[in-house]
C-alpha positions as CSV (number, residue, x, y, z in Angstrom):
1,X,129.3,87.8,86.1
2,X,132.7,88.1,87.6
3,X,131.6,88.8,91.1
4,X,129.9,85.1,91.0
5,X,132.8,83.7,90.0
6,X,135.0,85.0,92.6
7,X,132.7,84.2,95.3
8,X,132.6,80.3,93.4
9,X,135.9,80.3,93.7
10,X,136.5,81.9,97.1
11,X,134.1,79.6,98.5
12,X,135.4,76.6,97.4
13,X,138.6,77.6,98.7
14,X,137.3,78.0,101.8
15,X,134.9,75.2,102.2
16,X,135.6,72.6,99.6
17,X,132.7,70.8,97.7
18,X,130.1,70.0,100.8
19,X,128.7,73.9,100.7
20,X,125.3,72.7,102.6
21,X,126.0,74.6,106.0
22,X,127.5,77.4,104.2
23,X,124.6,80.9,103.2
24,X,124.8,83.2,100.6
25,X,122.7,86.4,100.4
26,X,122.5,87.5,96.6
27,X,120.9,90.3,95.3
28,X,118.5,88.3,92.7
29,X,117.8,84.8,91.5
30,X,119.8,86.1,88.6
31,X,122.8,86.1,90.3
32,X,121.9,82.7,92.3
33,X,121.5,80.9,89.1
34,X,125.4,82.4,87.7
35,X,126.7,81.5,91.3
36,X,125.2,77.6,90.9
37,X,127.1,77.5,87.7
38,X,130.1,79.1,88.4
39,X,130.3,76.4,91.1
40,X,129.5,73.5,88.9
41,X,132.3,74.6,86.3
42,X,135.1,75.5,88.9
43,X,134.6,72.1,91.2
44,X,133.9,70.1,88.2
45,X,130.9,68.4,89.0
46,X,128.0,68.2,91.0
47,X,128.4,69.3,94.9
48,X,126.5,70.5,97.4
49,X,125.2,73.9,96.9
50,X,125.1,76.8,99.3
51,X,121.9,78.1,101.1
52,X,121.2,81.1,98.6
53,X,119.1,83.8,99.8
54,X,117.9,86.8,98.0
55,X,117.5,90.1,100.1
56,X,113.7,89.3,100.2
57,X,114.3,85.5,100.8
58,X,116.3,86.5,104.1
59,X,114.0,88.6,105.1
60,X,111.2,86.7,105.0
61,X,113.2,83.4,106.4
62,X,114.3,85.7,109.7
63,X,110.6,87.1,110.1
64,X,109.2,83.5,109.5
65,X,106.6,85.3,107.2
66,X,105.7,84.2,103.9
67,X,105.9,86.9,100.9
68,X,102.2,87.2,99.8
69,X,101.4,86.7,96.4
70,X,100.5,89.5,93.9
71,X,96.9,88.2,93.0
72,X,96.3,88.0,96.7
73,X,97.8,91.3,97.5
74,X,95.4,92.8,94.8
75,X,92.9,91.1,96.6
76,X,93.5,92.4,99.9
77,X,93.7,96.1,98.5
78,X,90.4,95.6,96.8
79,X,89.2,95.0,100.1
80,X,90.9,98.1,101.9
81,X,89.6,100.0,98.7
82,X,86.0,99.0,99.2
83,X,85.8,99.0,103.0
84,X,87.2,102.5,102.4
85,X,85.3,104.0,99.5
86,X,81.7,101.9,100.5
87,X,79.2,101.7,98.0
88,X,81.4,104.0,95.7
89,X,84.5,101.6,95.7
90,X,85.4,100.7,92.2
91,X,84.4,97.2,91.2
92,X,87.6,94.4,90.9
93,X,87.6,94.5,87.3
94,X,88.1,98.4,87.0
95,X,90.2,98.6,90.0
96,X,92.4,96.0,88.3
97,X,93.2,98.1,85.2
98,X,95.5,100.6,87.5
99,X,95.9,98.8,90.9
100,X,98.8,96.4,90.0
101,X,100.8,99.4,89.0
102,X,99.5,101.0,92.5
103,X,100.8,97.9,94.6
104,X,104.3,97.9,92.7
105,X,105.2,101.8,93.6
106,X,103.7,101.4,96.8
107,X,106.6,98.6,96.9
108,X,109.1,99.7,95.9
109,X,108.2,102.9,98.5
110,X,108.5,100.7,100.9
111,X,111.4,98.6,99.7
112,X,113.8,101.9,99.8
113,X,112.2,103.4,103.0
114,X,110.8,106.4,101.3
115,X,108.6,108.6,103.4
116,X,105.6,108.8,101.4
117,X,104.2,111.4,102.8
118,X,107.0,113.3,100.6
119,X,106.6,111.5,97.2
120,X,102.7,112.5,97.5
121,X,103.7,115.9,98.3
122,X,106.5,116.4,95.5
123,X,103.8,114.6,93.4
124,X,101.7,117.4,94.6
125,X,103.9,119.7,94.1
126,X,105.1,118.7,90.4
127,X,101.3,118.1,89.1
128,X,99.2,120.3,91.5
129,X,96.5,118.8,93.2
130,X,95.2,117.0,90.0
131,X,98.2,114.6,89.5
132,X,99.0,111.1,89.0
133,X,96.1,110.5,86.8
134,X,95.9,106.4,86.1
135,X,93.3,104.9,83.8
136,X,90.9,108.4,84.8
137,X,91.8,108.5,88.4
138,X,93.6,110.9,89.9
139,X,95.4,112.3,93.2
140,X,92.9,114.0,95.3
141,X,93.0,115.5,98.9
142,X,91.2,113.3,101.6
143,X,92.0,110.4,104.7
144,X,94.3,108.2,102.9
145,X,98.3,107.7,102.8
146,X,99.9,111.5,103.3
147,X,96.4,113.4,102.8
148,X,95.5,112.5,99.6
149,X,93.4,109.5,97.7
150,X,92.6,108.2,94.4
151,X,89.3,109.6,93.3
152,X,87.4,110.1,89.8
153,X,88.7,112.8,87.8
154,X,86.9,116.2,87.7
């Protein structure tokens, strides 16, 4: 990764080996793992590293939050699901077969600041008002997110 290496280099220029009040935001591990090496290999031995943060290891630093966890996030929308739906809420096991896919788009929603009031209306719009069927489900009007909810299939 070139752009690792140049910032190895450019930081060492600027800061010599002791890098521990020195931050770095990276877009992934990926590239904190190159950047750790690219260090090691231009100093020529061990020094001390660079804070490296992610974008969601910075965010979460500056809010002093911790991420949550994926099995406790499906958790936690189990619960929304089932305080929501009552006696007709799925049980965990079902609602595990589509809800991991669920949390990840509702993510990544999030991540890029999508309204999503318009990706359930172009969904809407693509499908009709029987779309994004997962594991029998599908996209149905009623009080959830942008007017519409996961329901059984017709």
């Amino acid at each position: 990764m070139e752009l690792t290496r140049t910032l190895a280099d450019l930081l060492l220029r600027t800061h010599g080996a002791d890098l521990r009040k020195v931050a770095v935001m990276l877009p992934n591990q990926r590239a904190a793992v190159h950047l750790r090496r690219h260090l090691a290999e231009l100093h020529g031995g061990p020094l001390w590293s660079p804070e490296i943060f992610t974008t969601r290891s910075f965010l979460a630093a500056v809010a002093e939050l911790e991420e949550m966890p994926e099995h406790c996030a499906l958790l936690e929308l189990h619960a929304v699901h089932a305080a929501l739906k009552g006696a007709s809420a799925e049980p965990l096991h079902d609602f595990l077969l589509w809800a991991p896919t669920a949390l990840h788009d509702m993510n990544e929603v999030d991540e890029h600041l999508i309204d999503p009031a318009l990706i359930y209306r172009d969904l809407v719009h693509i499908e009709g008002d029987r779309c994004l069927e997962l594991q029998g489900r599908i996209l149905e009007r009623g009080p959830a997110t942008a007017g519409y909810t996961l329901g059984t299939s017709w």
